[in-house]
C-alpha positions as CSV (number, residue, x, y, z in Angstrom):
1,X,101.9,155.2,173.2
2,X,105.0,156.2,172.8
3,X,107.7,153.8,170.4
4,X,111.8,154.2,171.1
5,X,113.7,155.4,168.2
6,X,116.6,153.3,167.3
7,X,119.1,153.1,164.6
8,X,117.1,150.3,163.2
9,X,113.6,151.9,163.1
10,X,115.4,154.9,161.4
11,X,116.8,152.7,159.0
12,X,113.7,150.9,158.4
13,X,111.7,154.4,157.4
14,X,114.3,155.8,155.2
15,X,114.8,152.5,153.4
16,X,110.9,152.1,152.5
17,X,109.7,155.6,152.4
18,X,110.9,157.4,149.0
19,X,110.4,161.3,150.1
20,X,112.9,159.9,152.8
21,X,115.4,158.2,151.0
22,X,115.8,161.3,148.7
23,X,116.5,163.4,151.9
24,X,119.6,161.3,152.5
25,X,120.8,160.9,148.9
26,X,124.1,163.3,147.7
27,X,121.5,164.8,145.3
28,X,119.1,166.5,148.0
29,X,120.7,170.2,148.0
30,X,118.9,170.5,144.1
31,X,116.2,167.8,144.9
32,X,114.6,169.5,147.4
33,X,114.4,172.6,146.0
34,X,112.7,171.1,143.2
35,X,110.2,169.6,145.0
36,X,109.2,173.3,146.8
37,X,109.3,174.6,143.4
38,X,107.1,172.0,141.5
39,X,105.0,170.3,144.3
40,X,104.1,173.1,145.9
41,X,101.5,173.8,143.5
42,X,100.7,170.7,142.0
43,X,96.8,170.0,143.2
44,X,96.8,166.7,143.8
45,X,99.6,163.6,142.8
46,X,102.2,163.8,140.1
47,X,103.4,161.0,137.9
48,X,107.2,160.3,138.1
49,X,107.4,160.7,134.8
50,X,105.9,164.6,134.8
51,X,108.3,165.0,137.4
52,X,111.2,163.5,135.7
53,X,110.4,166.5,133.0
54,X,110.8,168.6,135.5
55,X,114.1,167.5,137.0
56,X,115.1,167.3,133.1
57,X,114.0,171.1,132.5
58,X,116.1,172.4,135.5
59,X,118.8,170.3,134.8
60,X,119.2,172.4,131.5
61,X,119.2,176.0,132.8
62,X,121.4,175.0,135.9
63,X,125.0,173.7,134.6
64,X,126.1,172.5,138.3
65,X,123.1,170.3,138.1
66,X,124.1,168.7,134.8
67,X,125.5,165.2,134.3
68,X,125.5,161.8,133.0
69,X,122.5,160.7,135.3
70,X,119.2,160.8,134.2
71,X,116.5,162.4,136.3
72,X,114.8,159.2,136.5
73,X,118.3,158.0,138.4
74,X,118.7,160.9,140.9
């Protein structure tokens, strides 16, 4: 069965899915990378918190990532 895709349903999926959301947020072009870089080999889930280290940690070798928001923000 095959379901249309509208502007709403597209709405609906990036507003309640978070792997979404941070595809469309300004931050992507260093979040994404992240996630290749950390999740890739991560067996299993990750907390938000051990990933909010992670963010941290790259935040501090990579000036242009630096800034006033906190990992847990971006």
């Amino acid at each position: 069965m095959f379901m249309e895709i509208t502007s709403e349903r597209i709405r609906a999926a990036l507003e309640s899915n978070p792997t979404l959301t941070l595809l469309k947020a300004y931050s992507r072009d260093w979040v994404l990378p992240l996630f290749a870089e950390h999740l890739e080999h991560a067996d299993g889930s990750v907390s938000a918190e051990w990933f909010h280290e992670r963010v941290a940690e790259a935040r501090e070798q990579t000036p242009e990532w630096q800034g006033e928001v906190t990992p847990a923000v971006h």
